[in-house]
LUMKEVEX-799214 format. One record per residue (C-alpha): residue number from 1; residue in one letter; x, y, z. Coordinates in steps of 0.2 Angstrom, whole numbers, plus 2048, in hexadecimal, padded with zeros to 3 digits. Layout:
BEGIN
NUM, a, X, Y, Z .
...
This chain:
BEGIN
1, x, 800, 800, 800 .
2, x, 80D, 80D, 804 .
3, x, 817, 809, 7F4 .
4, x, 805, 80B, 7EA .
5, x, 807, 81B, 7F3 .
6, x, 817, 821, 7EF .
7, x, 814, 81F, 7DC .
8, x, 805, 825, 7D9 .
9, x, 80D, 836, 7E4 .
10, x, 810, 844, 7D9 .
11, x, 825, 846, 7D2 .
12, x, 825, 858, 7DE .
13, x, 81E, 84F, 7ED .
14, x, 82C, 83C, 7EA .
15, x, 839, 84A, 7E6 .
16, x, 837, 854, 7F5 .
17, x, 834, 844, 7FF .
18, x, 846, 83F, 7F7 .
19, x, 851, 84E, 7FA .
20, x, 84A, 84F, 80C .
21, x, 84D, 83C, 812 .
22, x, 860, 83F, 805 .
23, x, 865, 84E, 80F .
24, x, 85F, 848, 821 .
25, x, 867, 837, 81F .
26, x, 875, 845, 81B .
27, x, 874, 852, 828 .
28, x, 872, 844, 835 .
29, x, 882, 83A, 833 .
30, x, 889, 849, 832 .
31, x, 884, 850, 842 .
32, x, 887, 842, 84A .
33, x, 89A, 83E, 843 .
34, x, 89D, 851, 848 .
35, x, 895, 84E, 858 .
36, x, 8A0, 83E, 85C .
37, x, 8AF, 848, 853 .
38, x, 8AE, 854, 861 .
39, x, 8AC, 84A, 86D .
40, x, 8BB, 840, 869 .
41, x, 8C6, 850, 869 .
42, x, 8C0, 85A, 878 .
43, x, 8C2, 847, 881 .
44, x, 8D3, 845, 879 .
45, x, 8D8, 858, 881 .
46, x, 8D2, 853, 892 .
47, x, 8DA, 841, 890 .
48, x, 8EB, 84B, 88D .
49, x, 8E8, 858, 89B .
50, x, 8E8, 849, 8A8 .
51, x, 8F7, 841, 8A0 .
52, x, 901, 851, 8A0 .
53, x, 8FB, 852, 8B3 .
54, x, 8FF, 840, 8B6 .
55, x, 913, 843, 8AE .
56, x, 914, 851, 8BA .
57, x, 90F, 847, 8CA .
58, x, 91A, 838, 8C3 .
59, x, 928, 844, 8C1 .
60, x, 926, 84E, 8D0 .
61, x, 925, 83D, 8DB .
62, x, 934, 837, 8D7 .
63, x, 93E, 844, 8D8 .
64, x, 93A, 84E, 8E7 .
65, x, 92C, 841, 8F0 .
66, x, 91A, 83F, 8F2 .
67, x, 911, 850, 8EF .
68, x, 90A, 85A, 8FD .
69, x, 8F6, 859, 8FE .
70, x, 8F1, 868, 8F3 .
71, x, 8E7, 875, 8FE .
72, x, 8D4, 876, 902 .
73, x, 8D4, 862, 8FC .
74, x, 8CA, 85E, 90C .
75, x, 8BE, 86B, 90B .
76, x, 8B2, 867, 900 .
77, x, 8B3, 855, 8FE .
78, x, 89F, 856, 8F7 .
79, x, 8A2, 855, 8E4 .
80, x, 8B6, 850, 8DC .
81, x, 8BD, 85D, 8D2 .
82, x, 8BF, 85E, 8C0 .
83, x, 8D1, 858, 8C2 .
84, x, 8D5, 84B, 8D0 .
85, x, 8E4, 841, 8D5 .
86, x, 8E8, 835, 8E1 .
87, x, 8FA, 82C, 8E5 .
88, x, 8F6, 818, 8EA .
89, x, 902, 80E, 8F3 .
90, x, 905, 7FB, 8F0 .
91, x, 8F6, 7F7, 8F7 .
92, x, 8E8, 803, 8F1 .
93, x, 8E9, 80F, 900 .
94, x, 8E8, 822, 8FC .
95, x, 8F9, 82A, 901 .
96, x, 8F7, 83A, 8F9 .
97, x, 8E9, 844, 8EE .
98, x, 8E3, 854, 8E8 .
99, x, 8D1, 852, 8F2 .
100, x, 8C9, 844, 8FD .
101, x, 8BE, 83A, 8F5 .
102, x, 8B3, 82D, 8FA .
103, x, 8BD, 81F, 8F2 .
104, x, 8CE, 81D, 8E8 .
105, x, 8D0, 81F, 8D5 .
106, x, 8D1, 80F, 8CA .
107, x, 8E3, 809, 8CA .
108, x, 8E2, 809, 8B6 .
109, x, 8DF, 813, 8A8 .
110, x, 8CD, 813, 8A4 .
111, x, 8C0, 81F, 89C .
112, x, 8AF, 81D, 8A5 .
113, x, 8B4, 821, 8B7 .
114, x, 8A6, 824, 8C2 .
115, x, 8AC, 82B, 8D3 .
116, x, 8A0, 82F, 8E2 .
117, x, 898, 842, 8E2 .
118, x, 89C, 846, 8CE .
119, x, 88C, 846, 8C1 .
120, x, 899, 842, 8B4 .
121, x, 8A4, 835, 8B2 .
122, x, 8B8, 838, 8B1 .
123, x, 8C6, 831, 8A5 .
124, x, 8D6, 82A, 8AF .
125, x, 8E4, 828, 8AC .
126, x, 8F2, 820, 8B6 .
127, x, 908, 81C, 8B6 .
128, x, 913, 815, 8C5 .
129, x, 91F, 81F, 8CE .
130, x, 92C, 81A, 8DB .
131, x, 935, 825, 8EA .
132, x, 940, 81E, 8F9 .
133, x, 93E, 80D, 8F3 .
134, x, 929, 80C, 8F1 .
135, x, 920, 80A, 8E2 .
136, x, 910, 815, 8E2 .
137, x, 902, 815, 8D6 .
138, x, 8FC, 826, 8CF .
139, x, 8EC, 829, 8C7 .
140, x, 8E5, 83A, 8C0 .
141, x, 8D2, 83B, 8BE .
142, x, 8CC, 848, 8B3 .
143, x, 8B9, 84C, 8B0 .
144, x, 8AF, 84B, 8A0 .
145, x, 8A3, 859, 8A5 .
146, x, 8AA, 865, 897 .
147, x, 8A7, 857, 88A .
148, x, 894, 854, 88F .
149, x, 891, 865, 890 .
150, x, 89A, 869, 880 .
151, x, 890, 85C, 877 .
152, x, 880, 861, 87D .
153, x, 884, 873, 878 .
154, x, 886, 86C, 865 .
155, x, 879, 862, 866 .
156, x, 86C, 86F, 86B .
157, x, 86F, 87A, 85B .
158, x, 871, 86A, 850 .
159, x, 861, 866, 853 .
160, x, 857, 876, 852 .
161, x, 862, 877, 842 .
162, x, 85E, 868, 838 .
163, x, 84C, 869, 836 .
164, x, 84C, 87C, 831 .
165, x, 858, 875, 825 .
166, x, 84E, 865, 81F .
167, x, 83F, 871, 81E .
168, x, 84A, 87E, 813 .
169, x, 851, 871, 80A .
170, x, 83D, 86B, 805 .
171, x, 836, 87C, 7FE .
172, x, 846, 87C, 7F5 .
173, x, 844, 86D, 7EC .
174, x, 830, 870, 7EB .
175, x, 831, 881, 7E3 .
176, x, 840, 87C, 7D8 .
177, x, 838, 86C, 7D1 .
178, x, 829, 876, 7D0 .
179, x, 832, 881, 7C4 .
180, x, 83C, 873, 7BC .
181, x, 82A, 86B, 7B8 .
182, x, 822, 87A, 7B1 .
183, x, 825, 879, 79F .
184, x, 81F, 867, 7A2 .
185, x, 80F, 86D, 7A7 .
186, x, 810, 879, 797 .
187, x, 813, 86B, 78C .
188, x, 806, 860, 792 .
189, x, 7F8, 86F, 793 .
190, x, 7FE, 870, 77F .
191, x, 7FD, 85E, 77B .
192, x, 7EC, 85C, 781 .
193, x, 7E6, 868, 775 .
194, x, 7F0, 860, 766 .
195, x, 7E2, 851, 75D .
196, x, 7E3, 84B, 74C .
197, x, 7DC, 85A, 745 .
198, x, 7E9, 866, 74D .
199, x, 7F9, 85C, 748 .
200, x, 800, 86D, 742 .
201, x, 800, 875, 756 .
202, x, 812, 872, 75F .
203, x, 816, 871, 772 .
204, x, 81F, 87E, 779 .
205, x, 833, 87D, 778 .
206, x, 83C, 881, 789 .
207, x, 84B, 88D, 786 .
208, x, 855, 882, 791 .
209, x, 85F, 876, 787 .
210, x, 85A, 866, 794 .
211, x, 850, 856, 795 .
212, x, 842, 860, 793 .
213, x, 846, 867, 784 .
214, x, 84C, 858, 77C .
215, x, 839, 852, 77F .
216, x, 831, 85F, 77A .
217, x, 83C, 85F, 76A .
218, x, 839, 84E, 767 .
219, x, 826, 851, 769 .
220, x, 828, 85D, 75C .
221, x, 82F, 852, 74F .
222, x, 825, 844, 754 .
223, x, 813, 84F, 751 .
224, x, 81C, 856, 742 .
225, x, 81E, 845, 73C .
226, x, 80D, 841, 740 .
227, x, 807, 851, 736 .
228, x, 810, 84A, 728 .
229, x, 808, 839, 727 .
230, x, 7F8, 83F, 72B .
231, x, 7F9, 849, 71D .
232, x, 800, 83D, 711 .
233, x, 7F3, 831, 716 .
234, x, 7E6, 83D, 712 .
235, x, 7ED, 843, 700 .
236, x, 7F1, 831, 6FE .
237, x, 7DB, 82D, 702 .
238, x, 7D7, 83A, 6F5 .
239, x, 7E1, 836, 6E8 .
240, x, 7DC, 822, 6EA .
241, x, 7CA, 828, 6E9 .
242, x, 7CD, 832, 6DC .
243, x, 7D7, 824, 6D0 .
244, x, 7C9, 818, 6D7 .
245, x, 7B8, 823, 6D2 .
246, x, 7BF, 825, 6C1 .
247, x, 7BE, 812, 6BC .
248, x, 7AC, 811, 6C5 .
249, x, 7A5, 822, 6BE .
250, x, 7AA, 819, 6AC .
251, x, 7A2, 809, 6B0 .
252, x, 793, 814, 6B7 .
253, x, 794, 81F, 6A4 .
254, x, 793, 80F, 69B .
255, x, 786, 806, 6A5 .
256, x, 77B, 814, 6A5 .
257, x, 77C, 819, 68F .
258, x, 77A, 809, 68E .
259, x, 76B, 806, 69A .
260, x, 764, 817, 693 .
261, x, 766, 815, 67F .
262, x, 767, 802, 679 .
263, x, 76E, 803, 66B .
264, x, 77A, 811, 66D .
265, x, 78A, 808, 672 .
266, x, 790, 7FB, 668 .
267, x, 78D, 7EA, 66B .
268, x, 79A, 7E1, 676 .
269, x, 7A0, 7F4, 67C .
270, x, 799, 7F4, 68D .
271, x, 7A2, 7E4, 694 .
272, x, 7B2, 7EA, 68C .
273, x, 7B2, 7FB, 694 .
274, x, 7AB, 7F2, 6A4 .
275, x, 7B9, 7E8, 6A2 .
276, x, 7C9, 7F3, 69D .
277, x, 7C2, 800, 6AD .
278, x, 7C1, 7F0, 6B9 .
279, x, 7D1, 7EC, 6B2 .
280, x, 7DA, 7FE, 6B6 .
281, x, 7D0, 7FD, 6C8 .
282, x, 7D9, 7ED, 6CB .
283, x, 7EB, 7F4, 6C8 .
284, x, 7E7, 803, 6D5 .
285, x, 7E1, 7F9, 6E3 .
286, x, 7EE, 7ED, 6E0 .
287, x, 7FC, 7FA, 6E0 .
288, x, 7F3, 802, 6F0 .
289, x, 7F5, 7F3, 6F8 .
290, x, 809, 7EF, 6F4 .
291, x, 80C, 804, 6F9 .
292, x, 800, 7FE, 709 .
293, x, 80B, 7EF, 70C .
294, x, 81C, 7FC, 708 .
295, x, 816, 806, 716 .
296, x, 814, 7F9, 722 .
297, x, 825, 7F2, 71E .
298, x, 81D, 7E1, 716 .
299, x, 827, 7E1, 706 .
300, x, 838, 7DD, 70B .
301, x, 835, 7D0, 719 .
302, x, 836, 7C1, 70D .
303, x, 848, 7C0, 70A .
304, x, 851, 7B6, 6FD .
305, x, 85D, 7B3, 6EC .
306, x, 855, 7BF, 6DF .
307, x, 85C, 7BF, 6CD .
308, x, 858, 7D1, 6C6 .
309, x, 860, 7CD, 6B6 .
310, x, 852, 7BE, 6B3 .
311, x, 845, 7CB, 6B8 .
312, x, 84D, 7D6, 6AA .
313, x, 84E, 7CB, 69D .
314, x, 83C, 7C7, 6A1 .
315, x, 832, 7D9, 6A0 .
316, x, 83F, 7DB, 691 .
317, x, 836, 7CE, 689 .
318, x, 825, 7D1, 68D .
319, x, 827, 7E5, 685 .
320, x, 82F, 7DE, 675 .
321, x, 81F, 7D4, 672 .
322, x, 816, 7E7, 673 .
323, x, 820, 7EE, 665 .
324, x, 82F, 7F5, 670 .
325, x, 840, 7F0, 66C .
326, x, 848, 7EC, 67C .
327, x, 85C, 7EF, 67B .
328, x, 863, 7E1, 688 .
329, x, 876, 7E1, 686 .
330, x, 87A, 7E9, 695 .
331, x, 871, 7DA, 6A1 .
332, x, 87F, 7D1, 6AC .
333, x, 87E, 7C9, 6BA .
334, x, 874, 7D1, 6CB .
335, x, 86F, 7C7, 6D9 .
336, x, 867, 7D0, 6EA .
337, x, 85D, 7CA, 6F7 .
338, x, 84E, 7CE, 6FA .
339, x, 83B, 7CB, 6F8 .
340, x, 83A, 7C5, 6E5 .
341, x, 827, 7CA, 6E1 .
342, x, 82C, 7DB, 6E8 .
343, x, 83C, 7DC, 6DE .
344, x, 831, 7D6, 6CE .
345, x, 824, 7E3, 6D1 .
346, x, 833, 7F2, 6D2 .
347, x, 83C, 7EA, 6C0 .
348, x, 82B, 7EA, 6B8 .
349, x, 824, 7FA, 6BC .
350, x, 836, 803, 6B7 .
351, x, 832, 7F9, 6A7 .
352, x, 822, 7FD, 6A3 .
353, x, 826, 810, 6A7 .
354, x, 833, 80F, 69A .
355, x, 827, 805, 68F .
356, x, 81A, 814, 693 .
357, x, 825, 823, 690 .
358, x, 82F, 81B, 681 .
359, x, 830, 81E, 66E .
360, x, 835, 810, 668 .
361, x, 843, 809, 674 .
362, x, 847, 806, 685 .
363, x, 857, 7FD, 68D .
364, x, 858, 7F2, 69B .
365, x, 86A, 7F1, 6A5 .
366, x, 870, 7E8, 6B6 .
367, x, 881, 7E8, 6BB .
368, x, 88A, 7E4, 6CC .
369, x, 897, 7F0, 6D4 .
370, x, 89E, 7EB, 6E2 .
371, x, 892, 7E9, 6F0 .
372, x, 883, 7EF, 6E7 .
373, x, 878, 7EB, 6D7 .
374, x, 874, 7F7, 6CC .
375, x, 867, 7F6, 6BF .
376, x, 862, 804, 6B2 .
377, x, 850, 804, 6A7 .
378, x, 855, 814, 699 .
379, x, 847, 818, 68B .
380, x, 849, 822, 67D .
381, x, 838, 82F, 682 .
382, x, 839, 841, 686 .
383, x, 841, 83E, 695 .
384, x, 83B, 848, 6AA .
385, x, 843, 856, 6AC .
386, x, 84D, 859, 6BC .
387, x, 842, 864, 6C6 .
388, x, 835, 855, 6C5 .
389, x, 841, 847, 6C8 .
390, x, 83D, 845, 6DB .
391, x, 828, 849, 6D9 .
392, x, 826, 83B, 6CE .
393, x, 82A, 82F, 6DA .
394, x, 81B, 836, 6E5 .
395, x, 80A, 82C, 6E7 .
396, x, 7FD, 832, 6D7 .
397, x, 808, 83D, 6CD .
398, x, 809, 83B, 6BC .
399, x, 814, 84A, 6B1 .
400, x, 807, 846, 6A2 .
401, x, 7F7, 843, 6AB .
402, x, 7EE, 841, 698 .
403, x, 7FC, 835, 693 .
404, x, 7FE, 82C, 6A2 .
405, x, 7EA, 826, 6A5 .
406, x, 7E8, 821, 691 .
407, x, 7F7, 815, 694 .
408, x, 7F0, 80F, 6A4 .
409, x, 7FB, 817, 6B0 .
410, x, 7F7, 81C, 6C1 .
411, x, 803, 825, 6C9 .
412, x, 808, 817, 6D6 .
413, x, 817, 80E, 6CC .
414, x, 825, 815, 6D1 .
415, x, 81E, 81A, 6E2 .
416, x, 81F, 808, 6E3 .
417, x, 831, 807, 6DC .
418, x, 837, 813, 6E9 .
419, x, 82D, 80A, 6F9 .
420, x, 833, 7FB, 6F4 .
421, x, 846, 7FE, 6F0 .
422, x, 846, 808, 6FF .
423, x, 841, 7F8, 709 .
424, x, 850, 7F0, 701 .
425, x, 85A, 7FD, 708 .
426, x, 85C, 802, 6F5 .
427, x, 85D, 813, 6EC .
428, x, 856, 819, 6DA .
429, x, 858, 826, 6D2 .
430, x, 854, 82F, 6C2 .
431, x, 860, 836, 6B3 .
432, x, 861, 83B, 6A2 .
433, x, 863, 82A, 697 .
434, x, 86F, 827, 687 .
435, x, 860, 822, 67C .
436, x, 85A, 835, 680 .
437, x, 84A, 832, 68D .
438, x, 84B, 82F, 69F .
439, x, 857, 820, 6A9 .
440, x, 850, 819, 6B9 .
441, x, 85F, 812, 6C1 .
442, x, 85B, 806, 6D2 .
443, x, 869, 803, 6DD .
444, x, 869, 7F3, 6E9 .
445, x, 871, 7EA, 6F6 .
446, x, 879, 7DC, 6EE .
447, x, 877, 7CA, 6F4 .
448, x, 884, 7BC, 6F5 .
């Protein structure tokens, strides 16, 4: 339940959250290694206080004799001093000290030493000394009241300090994600608005050059690519009703002169226009559907040997049978891989625009150069002019529209040509042919 909690919490409040358990998890280690650190050194100073003292009794003991008892020492016997010392004789009696005390300091170094009357405990040291022949045992006690009270007087502001802190350190990171998470809200308040009818509105690009910009950068591009489609779906649904009414609305002509007036058309003339526009229908669908297979990456999955030079040698001889003369010398050898009713479909709609466009001649050509197969249709027409050398690879466009539709054309072929190559991971490209028309020349991977 509390994990179900902490994701569905908002990025402000998990970052807020974050920072503040980071930096207390912080401040508290290191409030409590600088409150151990001082402990350690004001310990060590006392520690060293009582030693020094200690060397001066040792020293003082065996040179001149056991000290004299310092004054006041039995006055105030109540509470020890900060500083007490005691000399022991061999066997634990108190021959000397600085003050009476209830009972005699421990015989050993130690640093928890409780003696009677004192509220805090004392750190002793001790060393041996010996005078006129005895051995005496010194200890020097000193008191750790200065550390406690110390401590405590770090403590006190360390922990006033830290929560002002941890609540500093929480607007902070709540007013700065707040404004690092603005242009967010900017985008998204944008990208609400944006449907599939307003493709052409943009999200706001943050001047910053971040993450955030990146996305909203990348959303740019994506909804201009989107735009893009959308677009090209659209002219591509107008200009496939268009090229499919024309067929119907000829049928329809034909049906209806001949339902109106008998003996207007010529016997037999009904089913052969019903037939040649059925016919002209067919090709478009069929090519809407290789482009629709193109665009779905379909063409090239089927991967194989494909001979390009048999599939030249073929649509050669199919145009020579329609009164073309088909120049072949130039066919060699070109095997790619790829999918071979694809491949077919490219070699015989560069043929049969030549065959289209041509006077009397076309050339068909496949070499290999290296890793790549080359093949080039040429036909002796009028040629395309350069300017219209990339359009009439587009969907629908015809350069002749009156020459194109009497010879059956479409405007899809070498739309085709280009999905298709493309999917190979093919060029083509158009250029001024020898014979004086136009050469399409098709440039693919070449296969083993």
């Amino acid at each position: 339940m509390a994990e179900s909690r902490w994701s569905r919490a908002s990025v402000r409040v998990r970052t807020t959250v974050a920072a503040v358990v980071v930096v207390a998890v912080a401040l508290l280690a290191g409030a409590a290694a600088l409150v151990a650190l001082v402990r350690h050194s004001l310990r060590d100073g006392l520690e060293g206080n009582a030693e020094q003292r200690l060397s001066a009794l040792v020293t003082q003991i065996e040179s001149t004799g056991l000290p004299a008892p310092e004054p006041g020492d039995a006055e105030d016997d109540d509470e020890p001093d900060e500083l007490v010392w005691q000399v022991l004789a061999a066997g634990g009696t108190v021959v000397r000290s600085s003050q009476p005390l209830a009972a005699s300091l421990p015989d050993h170094d130690t640093g928890d030493a409780r003696l009677p009357g004192a509220e805090h405990p004392y750190v002793v040291v001790t060393d041996d000394a010996e005078t006129g022949g005895r051995a005496y045992r010194v200890a020097v006690a000193v008191s750790l009241e200065e550390v406690a009270n110390s401590t405590t007087a770090l403590i006190t502001p360390l922990l006033l300090g830290l929560p002002l802190v941890l609540v500093l350190v929480a607007g902070t990171t709540w007013t700065v994600v707040i404004g690092a998470l603005a242009p967010v809200e900017r985008i998204r308040r944008e990208a609400e608005e944006i449907t599939g009818d307003r493709l052409d509105r943009r999200v706001p690009e943050p001047p910053t050059r971040d993450e955030i910009h990146l996305m909203a950068r990348t959303m740019n591009r994506m909804l201009g690519r989107l735009q893009e489609s959308r677009d090209r779906q659209r002219q591509f649904v107008a200009d496939a009703s268009h090229e499919l009414r024309s067929p119907l609305a000829g049928i329809r002509q034909a049906a209806e002169v001949a339902s109106t007036h008998p003996g207007a058309m010529p016997e037999g003339r009904l089913a052969a226009t019903v037939l040649e526009e059925a016919a002209r229908m067919q090709r478009v669908v069929e090519q809407l559907l290789v482009l629709t297979r193109a665009d779905a990456g379909a063409v090239a999955r089927t991967r194989q040997d494909v001979d390009l030079d048999d599939l030249l040698l073929a649509e050669a001889g199919r145009v020579t049978r329609s009164g073309l003369t088909a120049e072949t010398s130039g066919i060699g050898g070109g095997r790619v891989r790829g999918d071979p009713a694809s491949l077919a479909q490219v070699v015989r709609n560069l043929v049969d625009n030549a065959a289209r466009h041509a006077g009397a001649r076309i050339a068909v050509a496949v070499r290999r150069t290296g890793d790549t197969v080359e093949l080039t249709v040429d036909d002796d027409g009028s040629g395309i002019a350069e300017e219209h050398r990339q359009r009439v690879f587009e969907r629908f466009v015809r350069l002749d529209e009156a020459r194109a539709r009497d010879a059956g054309g479409s405007g899809l072929g070498l739309a085709i040509v280009r999905e298709i190559v493309a999917a190979h991971e093919g060029t083509v490209e158009i250029s001024d042919s020898p014979l004086g028309g136009a050469r399409f020349t098709a440039r693919l991977p070449a296969g083993d």
